[in-house]
Each structure stands twice: as structure tokens, then as C-alpha cells.
Jmol script that loads the backbone (N, CA, C; Angstrom):
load data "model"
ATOM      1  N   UNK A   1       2.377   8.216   8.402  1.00  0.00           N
ATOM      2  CA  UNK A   1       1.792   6.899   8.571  1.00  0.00           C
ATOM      3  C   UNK A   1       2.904   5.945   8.977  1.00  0.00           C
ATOM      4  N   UNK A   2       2.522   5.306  10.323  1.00  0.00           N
ATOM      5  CA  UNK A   2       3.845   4.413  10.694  1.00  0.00           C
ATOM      6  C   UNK A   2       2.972   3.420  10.851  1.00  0.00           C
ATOM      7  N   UNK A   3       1.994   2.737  10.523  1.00  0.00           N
ATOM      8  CA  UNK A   3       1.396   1.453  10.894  1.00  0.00           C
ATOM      9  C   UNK A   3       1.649   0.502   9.627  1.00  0.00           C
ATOM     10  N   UNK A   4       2.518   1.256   8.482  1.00  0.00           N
ATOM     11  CA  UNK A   4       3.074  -0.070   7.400  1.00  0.00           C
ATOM     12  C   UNK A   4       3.434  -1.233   7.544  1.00  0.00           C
ATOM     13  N   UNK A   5       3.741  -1.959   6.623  1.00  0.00           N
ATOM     14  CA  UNK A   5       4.568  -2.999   6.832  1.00  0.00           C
ATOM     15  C   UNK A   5       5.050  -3.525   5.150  1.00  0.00           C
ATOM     16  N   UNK A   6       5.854  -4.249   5.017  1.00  0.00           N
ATOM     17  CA  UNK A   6       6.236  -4.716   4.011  1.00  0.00           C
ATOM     18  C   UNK A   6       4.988  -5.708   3.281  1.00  0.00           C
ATOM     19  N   UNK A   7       4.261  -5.647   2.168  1.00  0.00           N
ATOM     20  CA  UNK A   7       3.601  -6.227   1.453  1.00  0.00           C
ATOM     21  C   UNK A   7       2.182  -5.931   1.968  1.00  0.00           C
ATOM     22  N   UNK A   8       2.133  -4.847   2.702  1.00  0.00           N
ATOM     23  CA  UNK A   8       0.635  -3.978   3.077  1.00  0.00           C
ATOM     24  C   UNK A   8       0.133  -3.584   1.450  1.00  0.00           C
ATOM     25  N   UNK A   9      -1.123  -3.585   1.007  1.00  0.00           N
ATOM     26  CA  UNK A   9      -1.993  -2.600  -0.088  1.00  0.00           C
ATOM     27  C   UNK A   9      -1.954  -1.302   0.272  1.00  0.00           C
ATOM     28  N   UNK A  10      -1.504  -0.714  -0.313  1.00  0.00           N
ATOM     29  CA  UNK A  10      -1.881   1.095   0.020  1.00  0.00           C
ATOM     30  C   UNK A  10      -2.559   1.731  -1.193  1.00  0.00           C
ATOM     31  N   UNK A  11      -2.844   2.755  -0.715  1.00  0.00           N
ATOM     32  CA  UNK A  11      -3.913   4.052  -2.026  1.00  0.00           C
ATOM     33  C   UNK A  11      -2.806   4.933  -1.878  1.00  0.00           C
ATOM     34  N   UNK A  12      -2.768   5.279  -3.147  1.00  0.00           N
ATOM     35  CA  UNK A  12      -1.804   6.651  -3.468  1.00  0.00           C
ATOM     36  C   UNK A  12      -2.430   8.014  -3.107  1.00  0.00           C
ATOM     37  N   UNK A  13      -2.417   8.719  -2.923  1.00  0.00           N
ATOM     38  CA  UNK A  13      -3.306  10.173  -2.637  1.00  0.00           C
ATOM     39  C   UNK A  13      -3.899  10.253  -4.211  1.00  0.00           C
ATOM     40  N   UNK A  14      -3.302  10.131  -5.240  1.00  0.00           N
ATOM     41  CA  UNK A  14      -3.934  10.182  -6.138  1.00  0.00           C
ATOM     42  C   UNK A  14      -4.873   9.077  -7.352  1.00  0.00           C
ATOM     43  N   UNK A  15      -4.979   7.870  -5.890  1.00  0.00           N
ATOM     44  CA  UNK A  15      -5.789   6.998  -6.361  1.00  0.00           C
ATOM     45  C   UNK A  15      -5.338   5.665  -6.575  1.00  0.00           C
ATOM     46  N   UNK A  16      -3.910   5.262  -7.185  1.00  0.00           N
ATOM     47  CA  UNK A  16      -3.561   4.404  -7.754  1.00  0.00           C
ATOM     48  C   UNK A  16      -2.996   3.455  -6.660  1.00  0.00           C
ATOM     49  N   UNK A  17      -3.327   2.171  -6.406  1.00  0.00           N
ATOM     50  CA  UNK A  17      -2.979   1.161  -5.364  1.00  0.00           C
ATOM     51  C   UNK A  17      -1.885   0.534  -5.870  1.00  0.00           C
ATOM     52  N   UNK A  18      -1.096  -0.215  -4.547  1.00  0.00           N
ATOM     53  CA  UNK A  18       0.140  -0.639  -4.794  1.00  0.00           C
ATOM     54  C   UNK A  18       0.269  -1.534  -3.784  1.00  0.00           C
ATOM     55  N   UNK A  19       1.463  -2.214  -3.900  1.00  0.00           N
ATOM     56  CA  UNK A  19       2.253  -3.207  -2.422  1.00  0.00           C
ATOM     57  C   UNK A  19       3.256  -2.770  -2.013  1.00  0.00           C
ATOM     58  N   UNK A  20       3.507  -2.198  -0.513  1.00  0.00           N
ATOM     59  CA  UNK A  20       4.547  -1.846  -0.006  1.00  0.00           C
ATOM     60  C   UNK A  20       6.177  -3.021  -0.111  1.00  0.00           C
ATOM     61  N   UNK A  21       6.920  -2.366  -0.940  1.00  0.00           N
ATOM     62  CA  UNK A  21       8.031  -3.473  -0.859  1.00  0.00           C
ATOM     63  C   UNK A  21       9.192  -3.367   0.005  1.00  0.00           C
ATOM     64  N   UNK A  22       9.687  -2.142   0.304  1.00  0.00           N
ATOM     65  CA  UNK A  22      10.518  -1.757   1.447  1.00  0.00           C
ATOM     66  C   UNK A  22      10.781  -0.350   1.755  1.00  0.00           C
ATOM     67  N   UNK A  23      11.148   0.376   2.893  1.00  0.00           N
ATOM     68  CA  UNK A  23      10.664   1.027   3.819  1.00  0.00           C
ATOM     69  C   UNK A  23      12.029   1.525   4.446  1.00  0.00           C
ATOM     70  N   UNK A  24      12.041   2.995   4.176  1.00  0.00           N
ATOM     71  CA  UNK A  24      13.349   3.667   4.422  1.00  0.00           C
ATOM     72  C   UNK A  24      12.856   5.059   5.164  1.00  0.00           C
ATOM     73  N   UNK A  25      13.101   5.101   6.243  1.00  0.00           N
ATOM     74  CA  UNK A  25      12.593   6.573   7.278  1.00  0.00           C
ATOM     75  C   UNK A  25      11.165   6.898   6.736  1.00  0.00           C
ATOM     76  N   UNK A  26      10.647   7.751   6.211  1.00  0.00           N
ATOM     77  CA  UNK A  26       9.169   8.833   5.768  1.00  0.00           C
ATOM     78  C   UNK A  26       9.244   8.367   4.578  1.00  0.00           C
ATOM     79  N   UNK A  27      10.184   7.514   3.765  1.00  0.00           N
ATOM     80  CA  UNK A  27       9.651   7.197   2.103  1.00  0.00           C
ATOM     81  C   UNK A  27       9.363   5.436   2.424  1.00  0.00           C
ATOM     82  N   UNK A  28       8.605   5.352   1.570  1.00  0.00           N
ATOM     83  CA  UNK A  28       7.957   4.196   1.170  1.00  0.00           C
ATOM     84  C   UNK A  28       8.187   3.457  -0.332  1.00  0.00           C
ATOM     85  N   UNK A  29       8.501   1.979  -0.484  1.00  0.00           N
ATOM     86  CA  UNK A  29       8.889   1.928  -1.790  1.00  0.00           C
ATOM     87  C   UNK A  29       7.709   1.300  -2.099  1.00  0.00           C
ATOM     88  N   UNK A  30       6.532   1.196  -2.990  1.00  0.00           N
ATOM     89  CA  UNK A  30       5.502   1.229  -3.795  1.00  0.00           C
ATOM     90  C   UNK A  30       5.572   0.407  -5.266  1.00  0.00           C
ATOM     91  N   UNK A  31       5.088  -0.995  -4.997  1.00  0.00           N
ATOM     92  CA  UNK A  31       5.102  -1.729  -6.737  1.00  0.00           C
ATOM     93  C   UNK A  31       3.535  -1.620  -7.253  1.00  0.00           C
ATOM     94  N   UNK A  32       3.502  -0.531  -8.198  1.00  0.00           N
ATOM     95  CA  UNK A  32       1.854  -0.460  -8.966  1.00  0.00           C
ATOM     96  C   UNK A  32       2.206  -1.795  -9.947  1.00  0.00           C
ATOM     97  N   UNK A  33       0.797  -2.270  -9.827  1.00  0.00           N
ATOM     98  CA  UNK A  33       0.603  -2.998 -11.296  1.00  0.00           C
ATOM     99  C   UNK A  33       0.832  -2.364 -12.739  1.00  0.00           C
ATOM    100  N   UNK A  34       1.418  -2.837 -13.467  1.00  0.00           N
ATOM    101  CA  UNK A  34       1.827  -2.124 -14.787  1.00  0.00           C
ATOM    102  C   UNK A  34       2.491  -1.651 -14.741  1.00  0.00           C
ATOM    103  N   UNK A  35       3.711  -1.208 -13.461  1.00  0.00           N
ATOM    104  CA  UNK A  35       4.661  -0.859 -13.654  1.00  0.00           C
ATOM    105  C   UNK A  35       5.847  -1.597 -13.241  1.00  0.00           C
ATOM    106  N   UNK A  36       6.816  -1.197 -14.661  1.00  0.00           N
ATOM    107  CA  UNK A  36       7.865  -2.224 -14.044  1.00  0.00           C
ATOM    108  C   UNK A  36       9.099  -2.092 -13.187  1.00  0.00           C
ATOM    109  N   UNK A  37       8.917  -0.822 -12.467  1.00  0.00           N
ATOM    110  CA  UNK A  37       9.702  -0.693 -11.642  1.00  0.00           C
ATOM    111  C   UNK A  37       8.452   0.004 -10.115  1.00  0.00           C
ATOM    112  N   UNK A  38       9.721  -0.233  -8.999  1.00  0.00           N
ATOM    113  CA  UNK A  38       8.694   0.200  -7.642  1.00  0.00           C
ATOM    114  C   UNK A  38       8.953   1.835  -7.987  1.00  0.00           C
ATOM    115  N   UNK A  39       7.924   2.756  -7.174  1.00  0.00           N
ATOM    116  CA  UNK A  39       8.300   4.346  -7.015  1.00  0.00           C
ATOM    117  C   UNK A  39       8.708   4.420  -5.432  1.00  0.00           C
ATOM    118  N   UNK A  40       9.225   5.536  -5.142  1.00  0.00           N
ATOM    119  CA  UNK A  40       9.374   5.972  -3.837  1.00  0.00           C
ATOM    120  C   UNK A  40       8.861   6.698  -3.371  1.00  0.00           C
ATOM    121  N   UNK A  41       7.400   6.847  -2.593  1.00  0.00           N
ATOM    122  CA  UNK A  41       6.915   7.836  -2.087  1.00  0.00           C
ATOM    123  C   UNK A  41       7.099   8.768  -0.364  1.00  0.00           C
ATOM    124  N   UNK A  42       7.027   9.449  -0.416  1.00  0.00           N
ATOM    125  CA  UNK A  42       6.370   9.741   1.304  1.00  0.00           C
ATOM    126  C   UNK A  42       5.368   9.212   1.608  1.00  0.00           C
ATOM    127  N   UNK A  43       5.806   8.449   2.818  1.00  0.00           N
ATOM    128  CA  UNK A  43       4.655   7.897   3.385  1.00  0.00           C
ATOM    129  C   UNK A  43       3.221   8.843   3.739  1.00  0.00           C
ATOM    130  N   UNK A  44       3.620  10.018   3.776  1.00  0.00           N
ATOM    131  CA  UNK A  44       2.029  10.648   4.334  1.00  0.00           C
ATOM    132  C   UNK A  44       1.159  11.011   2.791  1.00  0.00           C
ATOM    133  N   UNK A  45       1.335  10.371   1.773  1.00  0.00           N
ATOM    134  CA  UNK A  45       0.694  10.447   0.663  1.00  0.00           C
ATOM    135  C   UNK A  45       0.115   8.980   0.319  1.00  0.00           C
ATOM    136  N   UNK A  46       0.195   8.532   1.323  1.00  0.00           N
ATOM    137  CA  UNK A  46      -0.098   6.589   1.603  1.00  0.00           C
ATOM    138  C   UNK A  46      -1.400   6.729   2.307  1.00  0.00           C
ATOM    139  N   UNK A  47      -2.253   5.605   2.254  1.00  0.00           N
ATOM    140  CA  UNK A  47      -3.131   5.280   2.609  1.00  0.00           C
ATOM    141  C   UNK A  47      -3.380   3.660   2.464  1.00  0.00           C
ATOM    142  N   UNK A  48      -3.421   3.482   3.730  1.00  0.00           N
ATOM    143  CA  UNK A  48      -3.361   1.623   3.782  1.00  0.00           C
ATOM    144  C   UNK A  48      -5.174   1.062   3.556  1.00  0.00           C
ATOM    145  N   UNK A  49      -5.216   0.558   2.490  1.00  0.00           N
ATOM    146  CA  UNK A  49      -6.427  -0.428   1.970  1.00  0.00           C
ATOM    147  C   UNK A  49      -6.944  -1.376   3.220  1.00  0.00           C
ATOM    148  N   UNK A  50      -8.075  -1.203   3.668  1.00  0.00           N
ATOM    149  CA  UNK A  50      -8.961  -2.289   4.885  1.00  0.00           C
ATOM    150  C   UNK A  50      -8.447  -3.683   4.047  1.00  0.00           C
ATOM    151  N   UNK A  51      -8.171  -4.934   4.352  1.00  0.00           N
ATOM    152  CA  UNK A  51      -8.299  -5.910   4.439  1.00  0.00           C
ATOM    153  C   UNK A  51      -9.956  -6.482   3.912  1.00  0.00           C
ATOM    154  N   UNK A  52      -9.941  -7.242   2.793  1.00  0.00           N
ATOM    155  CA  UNK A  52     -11.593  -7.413   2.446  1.00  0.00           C
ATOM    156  C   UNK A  52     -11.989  -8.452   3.390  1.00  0.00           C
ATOM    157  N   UNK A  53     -13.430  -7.899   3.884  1.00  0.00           N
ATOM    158  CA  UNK A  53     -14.151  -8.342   5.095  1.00  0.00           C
ATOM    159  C   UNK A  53     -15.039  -9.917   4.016  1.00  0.00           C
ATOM    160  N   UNK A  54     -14.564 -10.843   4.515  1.00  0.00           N
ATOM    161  CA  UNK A  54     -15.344 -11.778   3.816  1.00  0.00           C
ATOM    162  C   UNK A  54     -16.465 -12.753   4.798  1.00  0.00           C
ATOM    163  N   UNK A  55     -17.336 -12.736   4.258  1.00  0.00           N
ATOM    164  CA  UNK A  55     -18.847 -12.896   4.493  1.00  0.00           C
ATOM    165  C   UNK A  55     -18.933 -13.914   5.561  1.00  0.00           C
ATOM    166  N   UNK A  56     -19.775 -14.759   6.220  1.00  0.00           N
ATOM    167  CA  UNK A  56     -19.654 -15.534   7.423  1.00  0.00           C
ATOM    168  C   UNK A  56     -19.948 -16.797   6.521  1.00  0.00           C
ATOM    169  N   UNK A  57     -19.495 -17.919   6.807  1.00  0.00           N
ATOM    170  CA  UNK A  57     -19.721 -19.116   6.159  1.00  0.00           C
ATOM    171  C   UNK A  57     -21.253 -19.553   6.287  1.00  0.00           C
ATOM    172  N   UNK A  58     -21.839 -18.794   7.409  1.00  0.00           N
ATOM    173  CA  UNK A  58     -23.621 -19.395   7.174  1.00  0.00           C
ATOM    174  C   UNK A  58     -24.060 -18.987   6.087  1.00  0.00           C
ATOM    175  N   UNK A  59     -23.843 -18.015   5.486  1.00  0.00           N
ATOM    176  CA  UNK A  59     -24.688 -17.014   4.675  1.00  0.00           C
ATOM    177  C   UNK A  59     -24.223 -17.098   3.454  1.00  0.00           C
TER     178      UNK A  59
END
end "model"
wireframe off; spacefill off
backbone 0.3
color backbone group
């Protein structure tokens, strides 16, 4: 996955979401909530979260 960026949402392969904090070749550094330090993953165990689609102001 190369379409990251610094402070993107991602899904962990095993579920748990995070904020990309910085970005070194194929690893990814990852801050989960509740934890107090970032992890370092491979990026191909990433999955970037859609952006929430919010509703049209008519409706």
C-alpha cells in the first residue's frame, strides 16, 4: 500500500484502527487508541479507512 500519508485512519488486518504517524520504506508507524506508544507495521497489513461520507445539507 503506497497511497498513505501521515495522519491517514487505517484498519489493522486484524481489526484494530489507528493514525498513521510516520513512514519508513514497507513499515508504517501506527498510534492505536489506548496505546501509549505507536507500533511498526508493514504496510501490506494496512488498510486505509473511507473518509465518512456526510449527508447533503438538504436532507
Amino acid at each position: 500500500m503506497t497511497d498513505l500519508a501521515i495522519g491517514d485512519t487505517v484498519r489493522h488486518d486484524d481489526g484494530r484502527e489507528g493514525t498513521v504517524t510516520a513512514m519508513t520504506g514497507k513499515r508504517v508507524s501506527v498510534k492505536f487508541p489506548g496505546h501509549w506508544r505507536t507500533s511498526v507495521i508493514f504496510a501490506k497489513r494496512l488498510s486505509k479507512t473511507p473518509a465518512p461520507v456526510e449527508a447533503p445539507a438538504g436532507e
